[in-house]
C-alpha atoms as a printed R data frame, in Angstrom:
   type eleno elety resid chain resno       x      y       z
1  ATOM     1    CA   UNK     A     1 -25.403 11.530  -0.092
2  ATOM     2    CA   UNK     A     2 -26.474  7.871   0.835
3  ATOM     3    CA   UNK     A     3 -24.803  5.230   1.400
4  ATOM     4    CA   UNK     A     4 -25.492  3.691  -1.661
5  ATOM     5    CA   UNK     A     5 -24.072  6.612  -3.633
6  ATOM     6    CA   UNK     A     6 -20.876  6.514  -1.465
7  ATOM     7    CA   UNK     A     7 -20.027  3.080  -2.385
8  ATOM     8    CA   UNK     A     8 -20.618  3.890  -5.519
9  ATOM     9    CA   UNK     A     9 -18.184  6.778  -5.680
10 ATOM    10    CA   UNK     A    10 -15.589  4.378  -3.589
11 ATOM    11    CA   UNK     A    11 -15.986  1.696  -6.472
12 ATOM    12    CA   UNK     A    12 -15.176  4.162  -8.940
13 ATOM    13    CA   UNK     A    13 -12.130  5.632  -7.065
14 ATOM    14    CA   UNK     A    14 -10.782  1.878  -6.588
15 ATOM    15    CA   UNK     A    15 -11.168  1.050 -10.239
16 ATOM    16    CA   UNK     A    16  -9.458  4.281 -11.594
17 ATOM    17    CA   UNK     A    17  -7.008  3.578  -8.531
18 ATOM    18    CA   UNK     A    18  -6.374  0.243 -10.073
19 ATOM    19    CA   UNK     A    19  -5.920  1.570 -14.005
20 ATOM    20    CA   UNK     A    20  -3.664  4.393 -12.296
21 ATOM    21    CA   UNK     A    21  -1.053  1.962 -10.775
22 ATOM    22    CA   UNK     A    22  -0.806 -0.590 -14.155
23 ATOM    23    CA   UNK     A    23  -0.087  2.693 -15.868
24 ATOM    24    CA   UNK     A    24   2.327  3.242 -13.066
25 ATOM    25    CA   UNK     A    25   4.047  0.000 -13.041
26 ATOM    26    CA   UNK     A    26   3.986  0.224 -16.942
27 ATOM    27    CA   UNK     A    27   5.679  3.884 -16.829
28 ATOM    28    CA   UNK     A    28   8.239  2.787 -14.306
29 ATOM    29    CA   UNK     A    29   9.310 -0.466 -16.412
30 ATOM    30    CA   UNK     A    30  10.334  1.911 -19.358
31 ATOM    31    CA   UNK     A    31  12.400  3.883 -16.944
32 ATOM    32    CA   UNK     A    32   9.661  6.731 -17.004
33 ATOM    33    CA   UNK     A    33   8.775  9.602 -14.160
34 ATOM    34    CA   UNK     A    34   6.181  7.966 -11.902
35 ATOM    35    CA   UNK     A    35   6.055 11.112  -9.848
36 ATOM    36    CA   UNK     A    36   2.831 12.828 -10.761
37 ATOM    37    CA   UNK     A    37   1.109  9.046 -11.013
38 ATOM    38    CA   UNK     A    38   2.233  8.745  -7.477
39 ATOM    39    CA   UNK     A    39   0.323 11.892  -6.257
40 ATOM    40    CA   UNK     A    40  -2.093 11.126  -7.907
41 ATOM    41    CA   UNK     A    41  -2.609  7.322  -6.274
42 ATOM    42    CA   UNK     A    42  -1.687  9.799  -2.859
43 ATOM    43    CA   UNK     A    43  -4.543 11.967  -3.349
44 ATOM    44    CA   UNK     A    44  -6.875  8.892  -4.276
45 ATOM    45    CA   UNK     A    45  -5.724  6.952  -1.024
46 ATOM    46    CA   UNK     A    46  -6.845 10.088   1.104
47 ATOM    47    CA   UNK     A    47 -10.456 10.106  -0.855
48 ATOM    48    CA   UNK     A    48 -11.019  6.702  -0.278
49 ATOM    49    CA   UNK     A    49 -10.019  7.234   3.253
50 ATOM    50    CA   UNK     A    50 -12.613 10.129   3.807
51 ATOM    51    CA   UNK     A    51 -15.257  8.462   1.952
52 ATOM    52    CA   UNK     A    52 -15.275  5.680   4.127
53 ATOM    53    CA   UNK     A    53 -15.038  7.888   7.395
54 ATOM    54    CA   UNK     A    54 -18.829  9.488   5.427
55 ATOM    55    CA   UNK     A    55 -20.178  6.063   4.309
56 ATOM    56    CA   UNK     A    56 -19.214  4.853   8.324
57 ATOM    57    CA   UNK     A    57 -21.305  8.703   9.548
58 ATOM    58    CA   UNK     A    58 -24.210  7.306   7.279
59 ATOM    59    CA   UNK     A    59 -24.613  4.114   8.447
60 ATOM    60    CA   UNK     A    60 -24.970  5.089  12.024
């Protein structure tokens, strides 16, 4: 994968990241379980992570 393609999978994490946590925070104002949005934003957190460590590997 090139670099190119990994920033193009991180923007697409970040931007369902972002449309994750308004339906969080939208969800939690009603009074609604935020648990399984919360794993989910977890899980996404630890991608982005990892595909930085790889788009860091393929710059070197």
């Amino acid at each position: 994968m090139t670099k190119e393609e990994i920033q193009a999978e991180i923007n697409q994490v970040k931007n369902d990241y972002i449309r994750i946590q308004g339906d969080l925070d939208k969800l939690e104002a009603n009074g609604g379980n935020i648990a399984k949005l919360e794993e989910q934003l977890n899980q996404m957190e630890d991608q982005l992570a990892e595909l930085r460590k790889r788009k860091a590997e393929a710059e070197e």
